[in-house]
HTML snippet that shows the backbone in 3Dmol.js (N, CA, C, O; Angstrom):
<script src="https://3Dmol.org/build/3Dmol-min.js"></script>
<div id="view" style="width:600px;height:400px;position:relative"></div>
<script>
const pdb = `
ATOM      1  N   UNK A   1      -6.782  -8.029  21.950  1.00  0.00           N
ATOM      2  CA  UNK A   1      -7.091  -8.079  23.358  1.00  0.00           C
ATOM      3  C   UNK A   1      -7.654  -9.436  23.759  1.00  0.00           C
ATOM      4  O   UNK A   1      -7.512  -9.820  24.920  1.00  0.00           O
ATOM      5  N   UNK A   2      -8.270 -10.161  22.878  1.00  0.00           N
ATOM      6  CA  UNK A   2      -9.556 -11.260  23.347  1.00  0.00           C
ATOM      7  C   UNK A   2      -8.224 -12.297  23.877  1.00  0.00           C
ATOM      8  O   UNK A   2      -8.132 -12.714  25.032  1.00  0.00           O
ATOM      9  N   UNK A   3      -7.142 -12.633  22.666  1.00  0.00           N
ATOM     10  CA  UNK A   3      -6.630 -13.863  23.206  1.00  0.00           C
ATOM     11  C   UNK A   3      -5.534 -13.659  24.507  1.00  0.00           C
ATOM     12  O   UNK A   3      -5.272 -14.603  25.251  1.00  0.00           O
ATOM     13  N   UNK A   4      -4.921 -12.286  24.684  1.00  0.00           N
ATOM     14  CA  UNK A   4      -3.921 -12.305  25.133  1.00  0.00           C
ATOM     15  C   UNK A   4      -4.030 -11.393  26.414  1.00  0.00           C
ATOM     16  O   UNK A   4      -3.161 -10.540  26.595  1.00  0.00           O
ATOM     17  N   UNK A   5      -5.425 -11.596  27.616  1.00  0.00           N
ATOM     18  CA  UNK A   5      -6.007 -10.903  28.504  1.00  0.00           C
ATOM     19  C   UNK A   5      -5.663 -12.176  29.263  1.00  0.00           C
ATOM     20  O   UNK A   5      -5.693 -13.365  28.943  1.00  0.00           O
ATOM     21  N   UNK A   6      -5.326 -11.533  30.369  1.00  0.00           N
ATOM     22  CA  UNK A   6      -5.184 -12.741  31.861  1.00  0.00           C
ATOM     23  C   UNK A   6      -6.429 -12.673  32.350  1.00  0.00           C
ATOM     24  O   UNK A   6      -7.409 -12.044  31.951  1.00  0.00           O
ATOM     25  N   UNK A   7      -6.229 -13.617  33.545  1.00  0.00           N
ATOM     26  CA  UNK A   7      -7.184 -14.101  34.434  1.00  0.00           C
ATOM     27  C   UNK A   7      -8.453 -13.025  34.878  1.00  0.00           C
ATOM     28  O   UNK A   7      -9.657 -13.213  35.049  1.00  0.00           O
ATOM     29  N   UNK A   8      -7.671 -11.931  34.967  1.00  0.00           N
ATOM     30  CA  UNK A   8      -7.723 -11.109  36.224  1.00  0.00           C
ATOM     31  C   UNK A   8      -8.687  -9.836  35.173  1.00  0.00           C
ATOM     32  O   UNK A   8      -9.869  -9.508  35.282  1.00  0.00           O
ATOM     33  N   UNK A   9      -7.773  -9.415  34.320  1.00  0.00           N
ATOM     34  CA  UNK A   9      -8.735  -8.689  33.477  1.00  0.00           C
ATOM     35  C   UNK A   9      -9.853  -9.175  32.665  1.00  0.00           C
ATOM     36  O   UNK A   9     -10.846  -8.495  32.404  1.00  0.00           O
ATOM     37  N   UNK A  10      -9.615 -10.621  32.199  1.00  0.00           N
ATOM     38  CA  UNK A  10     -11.067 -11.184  31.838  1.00  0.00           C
ATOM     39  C   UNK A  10     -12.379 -10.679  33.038  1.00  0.00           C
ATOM     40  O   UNK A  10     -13.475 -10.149  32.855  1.00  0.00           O
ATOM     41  N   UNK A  11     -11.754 -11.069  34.129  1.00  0.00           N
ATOM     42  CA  UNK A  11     -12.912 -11.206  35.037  1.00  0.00           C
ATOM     43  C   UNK A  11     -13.579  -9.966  35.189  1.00  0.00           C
ATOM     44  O   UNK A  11     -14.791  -9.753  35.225  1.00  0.00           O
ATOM     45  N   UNK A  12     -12.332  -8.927  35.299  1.00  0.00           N
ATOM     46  CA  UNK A  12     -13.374  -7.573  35.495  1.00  0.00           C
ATOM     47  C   UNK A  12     -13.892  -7.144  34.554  1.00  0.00           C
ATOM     48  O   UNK A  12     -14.892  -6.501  34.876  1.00  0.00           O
ATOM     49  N   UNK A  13     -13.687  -7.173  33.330  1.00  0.00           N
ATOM     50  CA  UNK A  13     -13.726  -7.080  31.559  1.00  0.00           C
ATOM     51  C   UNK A  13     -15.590  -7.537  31.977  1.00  0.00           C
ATOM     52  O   UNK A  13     -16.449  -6.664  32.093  1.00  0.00           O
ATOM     53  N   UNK A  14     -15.905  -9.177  32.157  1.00  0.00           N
ATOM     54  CA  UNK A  14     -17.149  -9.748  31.957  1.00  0.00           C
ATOM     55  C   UNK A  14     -17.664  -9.515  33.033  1.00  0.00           C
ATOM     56  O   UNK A  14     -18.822  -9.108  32.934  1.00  0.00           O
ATOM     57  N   UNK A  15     -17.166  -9.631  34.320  1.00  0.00           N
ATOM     58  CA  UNK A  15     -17.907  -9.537  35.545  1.00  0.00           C
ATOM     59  C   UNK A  15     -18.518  -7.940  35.348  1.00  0.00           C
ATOM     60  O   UNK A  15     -19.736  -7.764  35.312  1.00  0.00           O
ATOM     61  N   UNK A  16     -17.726  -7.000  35.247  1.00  0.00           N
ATOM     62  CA  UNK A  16     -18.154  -5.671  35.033  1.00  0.00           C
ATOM     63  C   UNK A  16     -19.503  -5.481  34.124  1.00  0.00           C
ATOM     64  O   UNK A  16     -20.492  -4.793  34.376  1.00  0.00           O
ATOM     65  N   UNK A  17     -19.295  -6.119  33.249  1.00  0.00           N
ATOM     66  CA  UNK A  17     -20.387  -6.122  31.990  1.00  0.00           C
ATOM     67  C   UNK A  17     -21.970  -6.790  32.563  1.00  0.00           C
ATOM     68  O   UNK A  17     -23.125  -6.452  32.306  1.00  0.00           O
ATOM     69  N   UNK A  18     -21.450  -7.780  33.363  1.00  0.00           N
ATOM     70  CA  UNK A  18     -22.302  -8.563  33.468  1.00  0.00           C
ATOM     71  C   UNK A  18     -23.535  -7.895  34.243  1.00  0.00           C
ATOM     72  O   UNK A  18     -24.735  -7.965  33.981  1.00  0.00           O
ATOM     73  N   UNK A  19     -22.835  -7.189  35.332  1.00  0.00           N
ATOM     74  CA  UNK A  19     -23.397  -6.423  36.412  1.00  0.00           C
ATOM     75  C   UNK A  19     -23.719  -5.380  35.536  1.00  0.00           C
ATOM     76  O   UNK A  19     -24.797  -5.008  36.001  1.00  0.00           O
ATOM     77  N   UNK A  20     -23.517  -4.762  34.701  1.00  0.00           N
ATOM     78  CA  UNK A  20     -24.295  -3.665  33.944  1.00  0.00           C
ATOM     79  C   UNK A  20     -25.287  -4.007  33.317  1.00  0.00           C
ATOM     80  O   UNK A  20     -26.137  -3.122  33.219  1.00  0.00           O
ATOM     81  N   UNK A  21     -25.727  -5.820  32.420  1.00  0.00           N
ATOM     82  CA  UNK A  21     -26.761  -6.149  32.451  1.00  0.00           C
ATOM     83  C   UNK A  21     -28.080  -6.641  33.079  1.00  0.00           C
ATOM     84  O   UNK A  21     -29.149  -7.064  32.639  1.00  0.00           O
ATOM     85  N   UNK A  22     -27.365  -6.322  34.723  1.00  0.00           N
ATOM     86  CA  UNK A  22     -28.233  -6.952  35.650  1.00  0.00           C
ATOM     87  C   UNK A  22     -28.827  -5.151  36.015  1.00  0.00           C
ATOM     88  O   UNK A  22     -29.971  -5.019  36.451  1.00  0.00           O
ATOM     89  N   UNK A  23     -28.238  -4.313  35.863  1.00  0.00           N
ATOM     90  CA  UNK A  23     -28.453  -2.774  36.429  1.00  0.00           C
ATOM     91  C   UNK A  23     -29.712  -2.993  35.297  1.00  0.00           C
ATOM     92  O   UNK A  23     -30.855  -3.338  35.594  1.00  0.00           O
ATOM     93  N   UNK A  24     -29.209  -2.704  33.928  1.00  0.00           N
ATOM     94  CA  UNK A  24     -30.375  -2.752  32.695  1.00  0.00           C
ATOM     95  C   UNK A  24     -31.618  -3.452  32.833  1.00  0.00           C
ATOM     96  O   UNK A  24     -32.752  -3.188  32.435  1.00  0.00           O
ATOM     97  N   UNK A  25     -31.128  -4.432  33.505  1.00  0.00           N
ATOM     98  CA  UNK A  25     -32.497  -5.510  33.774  1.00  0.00           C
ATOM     99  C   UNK A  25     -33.510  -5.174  35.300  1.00  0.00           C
ATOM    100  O   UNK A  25     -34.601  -5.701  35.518  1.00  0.00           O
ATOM    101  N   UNK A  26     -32.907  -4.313  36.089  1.00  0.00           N
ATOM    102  CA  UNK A  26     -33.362  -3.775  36.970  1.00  0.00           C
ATOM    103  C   UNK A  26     -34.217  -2.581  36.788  1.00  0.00           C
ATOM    104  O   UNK A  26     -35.203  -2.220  37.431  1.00  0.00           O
ATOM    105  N   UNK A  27     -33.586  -2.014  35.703  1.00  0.00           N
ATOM    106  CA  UNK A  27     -34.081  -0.563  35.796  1.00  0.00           C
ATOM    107  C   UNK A  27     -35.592  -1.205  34.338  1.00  0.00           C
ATOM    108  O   UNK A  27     -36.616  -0.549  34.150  1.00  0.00           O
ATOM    109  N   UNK A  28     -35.334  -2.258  33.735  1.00  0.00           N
ATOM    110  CA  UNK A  28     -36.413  -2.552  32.785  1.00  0.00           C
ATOM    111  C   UNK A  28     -37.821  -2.623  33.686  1.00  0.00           C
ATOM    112  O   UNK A  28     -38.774  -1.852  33.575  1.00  0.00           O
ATOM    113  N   UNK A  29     -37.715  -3.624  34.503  1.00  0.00           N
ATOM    114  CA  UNK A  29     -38.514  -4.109  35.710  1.00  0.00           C
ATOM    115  C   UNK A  29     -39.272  -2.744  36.403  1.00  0.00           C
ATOM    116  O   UNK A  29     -40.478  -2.536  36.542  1.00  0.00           O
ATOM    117  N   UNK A  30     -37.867  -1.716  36.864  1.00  0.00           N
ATOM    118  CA  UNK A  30     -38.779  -0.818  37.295  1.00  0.00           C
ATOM    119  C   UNK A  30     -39.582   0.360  36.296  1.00  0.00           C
ATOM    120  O   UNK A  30     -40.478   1.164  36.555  1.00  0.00           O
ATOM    121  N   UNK A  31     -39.093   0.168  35.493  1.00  0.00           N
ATOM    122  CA  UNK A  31     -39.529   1.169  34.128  1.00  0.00           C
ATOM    123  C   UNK A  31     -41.343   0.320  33.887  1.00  0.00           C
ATOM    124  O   UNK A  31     -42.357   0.915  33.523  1.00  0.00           O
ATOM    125  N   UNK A  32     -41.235  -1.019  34.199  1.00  0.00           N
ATOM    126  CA  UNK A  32     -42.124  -1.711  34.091  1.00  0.00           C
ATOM    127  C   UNK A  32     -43.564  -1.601  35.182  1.00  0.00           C
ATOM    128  O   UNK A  32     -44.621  -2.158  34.885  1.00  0.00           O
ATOM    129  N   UNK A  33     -43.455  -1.117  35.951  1.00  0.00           N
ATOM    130  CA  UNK A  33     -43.753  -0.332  36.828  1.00  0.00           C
ATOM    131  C   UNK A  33     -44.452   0.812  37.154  1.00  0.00           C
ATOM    132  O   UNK A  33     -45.512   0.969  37.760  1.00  0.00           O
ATOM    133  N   UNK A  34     -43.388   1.872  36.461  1.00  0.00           N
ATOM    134  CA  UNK A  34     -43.551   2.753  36.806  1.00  0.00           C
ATOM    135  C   UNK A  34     -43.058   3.700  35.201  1.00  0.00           C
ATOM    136  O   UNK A  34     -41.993   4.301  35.063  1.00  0.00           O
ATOM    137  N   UNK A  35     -43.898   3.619  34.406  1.00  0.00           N
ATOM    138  CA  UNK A  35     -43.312   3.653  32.995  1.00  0.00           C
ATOM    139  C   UNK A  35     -42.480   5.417  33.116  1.00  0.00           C
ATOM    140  O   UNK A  35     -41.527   5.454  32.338  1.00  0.00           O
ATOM    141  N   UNK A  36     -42.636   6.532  33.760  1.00  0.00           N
ATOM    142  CA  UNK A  36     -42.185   7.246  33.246  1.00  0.00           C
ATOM    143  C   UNK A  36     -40.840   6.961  34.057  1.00  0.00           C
ATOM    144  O   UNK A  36     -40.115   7.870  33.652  1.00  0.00           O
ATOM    145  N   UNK A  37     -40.132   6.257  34.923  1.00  0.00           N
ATOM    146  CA  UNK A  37     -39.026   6.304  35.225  1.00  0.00           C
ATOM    147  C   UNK A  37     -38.348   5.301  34.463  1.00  0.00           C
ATOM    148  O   UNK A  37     -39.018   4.387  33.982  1.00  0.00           O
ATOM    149  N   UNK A  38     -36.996   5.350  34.271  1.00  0.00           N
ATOM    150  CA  UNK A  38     -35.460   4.841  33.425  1.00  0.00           C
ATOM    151  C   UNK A  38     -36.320   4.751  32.138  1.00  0.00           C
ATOM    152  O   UNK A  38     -36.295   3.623  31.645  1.00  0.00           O
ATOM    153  N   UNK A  39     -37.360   5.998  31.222  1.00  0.00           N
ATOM    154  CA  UNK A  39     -37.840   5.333  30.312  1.00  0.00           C
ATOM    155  C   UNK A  39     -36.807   4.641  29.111  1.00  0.00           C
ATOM    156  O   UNK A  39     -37.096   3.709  28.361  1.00  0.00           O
ATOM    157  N   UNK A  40     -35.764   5.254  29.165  1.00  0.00           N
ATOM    158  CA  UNK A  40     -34.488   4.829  27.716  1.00  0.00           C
ATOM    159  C   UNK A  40     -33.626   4.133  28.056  1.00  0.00           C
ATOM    160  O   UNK A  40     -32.929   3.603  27.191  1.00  0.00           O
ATOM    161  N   UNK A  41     -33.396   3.914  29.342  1.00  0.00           N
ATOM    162  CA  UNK A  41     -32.315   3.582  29.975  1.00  0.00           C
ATOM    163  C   UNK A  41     -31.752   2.210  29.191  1.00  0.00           C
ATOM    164  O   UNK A  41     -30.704   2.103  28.555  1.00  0.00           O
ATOM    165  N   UNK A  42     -32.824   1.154  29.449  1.00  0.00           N
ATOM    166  CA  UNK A  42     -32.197  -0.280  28.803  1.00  0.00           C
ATOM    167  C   UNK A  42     -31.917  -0.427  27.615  1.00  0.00           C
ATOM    168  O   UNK A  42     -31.074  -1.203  27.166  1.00  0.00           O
ATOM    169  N   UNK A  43     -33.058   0.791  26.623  1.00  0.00           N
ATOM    170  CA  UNK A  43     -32.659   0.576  25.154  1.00  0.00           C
ATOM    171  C   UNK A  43     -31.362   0.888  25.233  1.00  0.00           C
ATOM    172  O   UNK A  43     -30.493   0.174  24.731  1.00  0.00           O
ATOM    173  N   UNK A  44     -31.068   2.199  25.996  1.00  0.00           N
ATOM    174  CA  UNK A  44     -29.989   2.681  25.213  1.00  0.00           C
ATOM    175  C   UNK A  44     -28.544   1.992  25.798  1.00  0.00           C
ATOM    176  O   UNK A  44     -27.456   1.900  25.231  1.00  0.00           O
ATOM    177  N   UNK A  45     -29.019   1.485  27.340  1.00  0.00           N
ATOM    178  CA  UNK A  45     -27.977   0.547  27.558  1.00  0.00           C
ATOM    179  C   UNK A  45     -27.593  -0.860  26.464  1.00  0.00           C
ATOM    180  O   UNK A  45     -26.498  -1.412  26.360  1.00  0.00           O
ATOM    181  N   UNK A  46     -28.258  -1.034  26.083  1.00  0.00           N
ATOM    182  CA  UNK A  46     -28.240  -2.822  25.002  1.00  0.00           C
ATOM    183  C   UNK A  46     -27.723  -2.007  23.542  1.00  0.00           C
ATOM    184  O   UNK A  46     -27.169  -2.627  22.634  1.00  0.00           O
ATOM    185  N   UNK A  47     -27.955  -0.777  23.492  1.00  0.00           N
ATOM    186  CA  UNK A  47     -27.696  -0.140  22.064  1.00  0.00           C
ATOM    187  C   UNK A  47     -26.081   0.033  22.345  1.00  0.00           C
ATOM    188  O   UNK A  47     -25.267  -0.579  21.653  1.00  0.00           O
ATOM    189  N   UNK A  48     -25.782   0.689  23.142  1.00  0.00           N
ATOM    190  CA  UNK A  48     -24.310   0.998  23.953  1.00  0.00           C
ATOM    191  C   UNK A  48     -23.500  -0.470  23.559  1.00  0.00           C
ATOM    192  O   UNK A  48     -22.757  -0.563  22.582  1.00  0.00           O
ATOM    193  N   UNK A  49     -23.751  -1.444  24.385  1.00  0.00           N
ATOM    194  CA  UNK A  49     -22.945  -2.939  24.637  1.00  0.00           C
ATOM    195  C   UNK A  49     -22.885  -3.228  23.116  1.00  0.00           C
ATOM    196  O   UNK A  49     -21.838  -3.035  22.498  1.00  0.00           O
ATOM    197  N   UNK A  50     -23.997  -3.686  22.516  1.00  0.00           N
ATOM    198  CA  UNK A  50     -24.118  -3.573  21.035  1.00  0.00           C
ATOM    199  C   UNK A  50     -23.135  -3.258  20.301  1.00  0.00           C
ATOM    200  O   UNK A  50     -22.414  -4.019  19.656  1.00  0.00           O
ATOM    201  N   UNK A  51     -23.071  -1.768  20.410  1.00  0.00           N
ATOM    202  CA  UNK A  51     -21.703  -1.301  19.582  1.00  0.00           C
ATOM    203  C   UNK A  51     -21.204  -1.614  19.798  1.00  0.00           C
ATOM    204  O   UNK A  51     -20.482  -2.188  18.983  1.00  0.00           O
ATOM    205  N   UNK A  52     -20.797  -1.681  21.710  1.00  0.00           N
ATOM    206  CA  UNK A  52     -19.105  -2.312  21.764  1.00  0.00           C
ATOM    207  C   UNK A  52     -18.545  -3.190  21.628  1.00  0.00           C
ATOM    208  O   UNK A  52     -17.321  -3.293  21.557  1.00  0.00           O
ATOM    209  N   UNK A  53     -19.743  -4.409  21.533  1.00  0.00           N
ATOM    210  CA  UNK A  53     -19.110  -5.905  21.846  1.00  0.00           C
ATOM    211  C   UNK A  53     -19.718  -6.168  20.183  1.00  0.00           C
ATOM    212  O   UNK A  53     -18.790  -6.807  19.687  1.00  0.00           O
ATOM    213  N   UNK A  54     -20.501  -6.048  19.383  1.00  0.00           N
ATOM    214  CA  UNK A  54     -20.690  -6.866  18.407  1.00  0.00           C
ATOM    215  C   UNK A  54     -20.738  -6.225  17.247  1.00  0.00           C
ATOM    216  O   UNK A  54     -20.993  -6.996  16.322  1.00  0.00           O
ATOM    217  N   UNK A  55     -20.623  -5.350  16.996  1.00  0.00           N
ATOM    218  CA  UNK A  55     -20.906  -4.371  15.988  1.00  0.00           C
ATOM    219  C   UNK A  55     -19.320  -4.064  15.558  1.00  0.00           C
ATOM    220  O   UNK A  55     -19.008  -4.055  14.367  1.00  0.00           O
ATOM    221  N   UNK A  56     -18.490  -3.852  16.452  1.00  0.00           N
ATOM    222  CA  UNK A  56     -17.343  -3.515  15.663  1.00  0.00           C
ATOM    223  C   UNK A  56     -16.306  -4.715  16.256  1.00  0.00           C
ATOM    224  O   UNK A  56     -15.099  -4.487  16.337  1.00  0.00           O
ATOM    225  N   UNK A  57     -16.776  -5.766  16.587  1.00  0.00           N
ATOM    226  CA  UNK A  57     -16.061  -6.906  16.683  1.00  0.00           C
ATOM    227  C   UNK A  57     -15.277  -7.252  15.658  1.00  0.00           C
ATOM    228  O   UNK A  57     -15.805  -7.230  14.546  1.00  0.00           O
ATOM    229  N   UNK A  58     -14.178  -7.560  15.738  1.00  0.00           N
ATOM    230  CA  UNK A  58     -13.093  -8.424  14.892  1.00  0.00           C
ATOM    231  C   UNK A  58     -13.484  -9.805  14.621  1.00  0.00           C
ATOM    232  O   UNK A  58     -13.795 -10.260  13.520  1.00  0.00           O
ATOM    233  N   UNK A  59     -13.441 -10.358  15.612  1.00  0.00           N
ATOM    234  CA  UNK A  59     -13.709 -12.036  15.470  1.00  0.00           C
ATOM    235  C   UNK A  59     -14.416 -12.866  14.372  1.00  0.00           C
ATOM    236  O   UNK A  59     -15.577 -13.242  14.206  1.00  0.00           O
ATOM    237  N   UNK A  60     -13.288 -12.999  13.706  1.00  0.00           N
ATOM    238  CA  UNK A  60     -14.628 -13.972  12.577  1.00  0.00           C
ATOM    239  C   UNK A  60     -15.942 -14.397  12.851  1.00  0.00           C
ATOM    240  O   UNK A  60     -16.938 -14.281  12.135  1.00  0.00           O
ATOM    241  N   UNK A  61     -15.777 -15.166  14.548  1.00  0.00           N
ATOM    242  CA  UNK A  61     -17.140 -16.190  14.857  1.00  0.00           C
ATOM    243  C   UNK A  61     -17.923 -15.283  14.978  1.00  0.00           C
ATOM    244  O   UNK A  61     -19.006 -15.454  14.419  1.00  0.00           O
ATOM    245  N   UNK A  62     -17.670 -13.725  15.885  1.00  0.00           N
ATOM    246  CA  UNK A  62     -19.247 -13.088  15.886  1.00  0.00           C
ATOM    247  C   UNK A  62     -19.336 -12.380  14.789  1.00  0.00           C
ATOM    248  O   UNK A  62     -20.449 -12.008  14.417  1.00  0.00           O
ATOM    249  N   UNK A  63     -18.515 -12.149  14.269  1.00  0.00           N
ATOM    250  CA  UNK A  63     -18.871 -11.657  12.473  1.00  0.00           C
ATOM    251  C   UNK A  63     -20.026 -12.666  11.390  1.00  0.00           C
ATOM    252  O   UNK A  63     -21.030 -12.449  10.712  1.00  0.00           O
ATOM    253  N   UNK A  64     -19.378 -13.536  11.652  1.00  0.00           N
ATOM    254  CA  UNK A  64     -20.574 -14.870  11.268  1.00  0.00           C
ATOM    255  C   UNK A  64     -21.940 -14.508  12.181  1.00  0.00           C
ATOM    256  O   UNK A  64     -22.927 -14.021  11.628  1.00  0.00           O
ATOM    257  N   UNK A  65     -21.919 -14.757  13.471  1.00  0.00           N
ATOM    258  CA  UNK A  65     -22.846 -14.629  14.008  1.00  0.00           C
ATOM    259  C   UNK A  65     -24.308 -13.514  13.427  1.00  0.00           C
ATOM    260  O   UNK A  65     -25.428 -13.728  12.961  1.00  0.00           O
ATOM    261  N   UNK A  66     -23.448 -12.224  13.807  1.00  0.00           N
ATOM    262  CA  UNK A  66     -24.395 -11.218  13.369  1.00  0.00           C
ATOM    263  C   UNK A  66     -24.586 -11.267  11.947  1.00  0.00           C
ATOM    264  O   UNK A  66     -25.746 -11.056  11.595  1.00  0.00           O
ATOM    265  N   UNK A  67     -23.532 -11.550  10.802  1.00  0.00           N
ATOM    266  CA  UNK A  67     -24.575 -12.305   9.206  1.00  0.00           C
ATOM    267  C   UNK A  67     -25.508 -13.087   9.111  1.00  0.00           C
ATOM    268  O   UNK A  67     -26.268 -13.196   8.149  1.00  0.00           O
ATOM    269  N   UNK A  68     -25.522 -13.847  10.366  1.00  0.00           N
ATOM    270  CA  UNK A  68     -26.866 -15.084  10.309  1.00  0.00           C
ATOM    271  C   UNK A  68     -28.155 -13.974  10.905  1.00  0.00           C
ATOM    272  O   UNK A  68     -29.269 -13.903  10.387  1.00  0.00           O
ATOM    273  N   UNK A  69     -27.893 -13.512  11.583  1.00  0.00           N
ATOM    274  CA  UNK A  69     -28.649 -12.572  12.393  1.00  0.00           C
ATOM    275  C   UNK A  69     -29.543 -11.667  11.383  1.00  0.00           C
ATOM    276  O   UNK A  69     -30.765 -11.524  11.336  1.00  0.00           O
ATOM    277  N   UNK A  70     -28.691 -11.206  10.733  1.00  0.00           N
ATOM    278  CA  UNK A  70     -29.215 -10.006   9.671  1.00  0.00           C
ATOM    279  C   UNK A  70     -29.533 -10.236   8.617  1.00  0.00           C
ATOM    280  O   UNK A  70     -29.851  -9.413   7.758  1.00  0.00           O
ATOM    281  N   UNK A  71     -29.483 -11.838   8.485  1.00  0.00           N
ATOM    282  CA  UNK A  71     -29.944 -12.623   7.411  1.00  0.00           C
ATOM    283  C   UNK A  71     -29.017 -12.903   5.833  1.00  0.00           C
ATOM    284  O   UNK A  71     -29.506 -13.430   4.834  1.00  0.00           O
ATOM    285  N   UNK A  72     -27.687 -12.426   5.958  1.00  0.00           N
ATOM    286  CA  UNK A  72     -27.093 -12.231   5.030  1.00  0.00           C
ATOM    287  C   UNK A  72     -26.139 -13.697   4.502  1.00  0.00           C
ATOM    288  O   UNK A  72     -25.432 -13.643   3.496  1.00  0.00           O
TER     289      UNK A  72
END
`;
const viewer = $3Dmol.createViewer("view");
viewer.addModel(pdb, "pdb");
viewer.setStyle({}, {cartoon: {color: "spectrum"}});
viewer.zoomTo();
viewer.render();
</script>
């Protein structure tokens, strides 16, 4: 998928994502606040993306990445 996505689906692909880290970062703020509201919300949003984007990634480079990460 990574190399052979057009213009158009990149954008909604990251733009989509992006705006789900700005929701996460909203609801942190208000969790910050007001601790018993979105109490899981961001973990479990960043745990979610996590899996999808880096955890079962193909890509050599973030395969490297997360070995430096985990210290290996």
């Amino acid at each position: 998928m990574y190399g052979q996505t057009t213009y158009f689906q990149h954008l909604l692909h990251a733009g989509g994502n992006g705006f789900i880290l700005i929701w996460l970062g909203v609801t942190s703020i208000i969790h910050a606040i007001v601790p018993a509201w979105y109490a899981a919300t961001s973990a479990n949003g960043v745990a979610t993306l996590y899996f999808k984007f880096v955890k079962d990634n193909i890509q050599p480079a973030i395969q490297e990445h997360v070995r430096k990460l985990q210290g290996k």
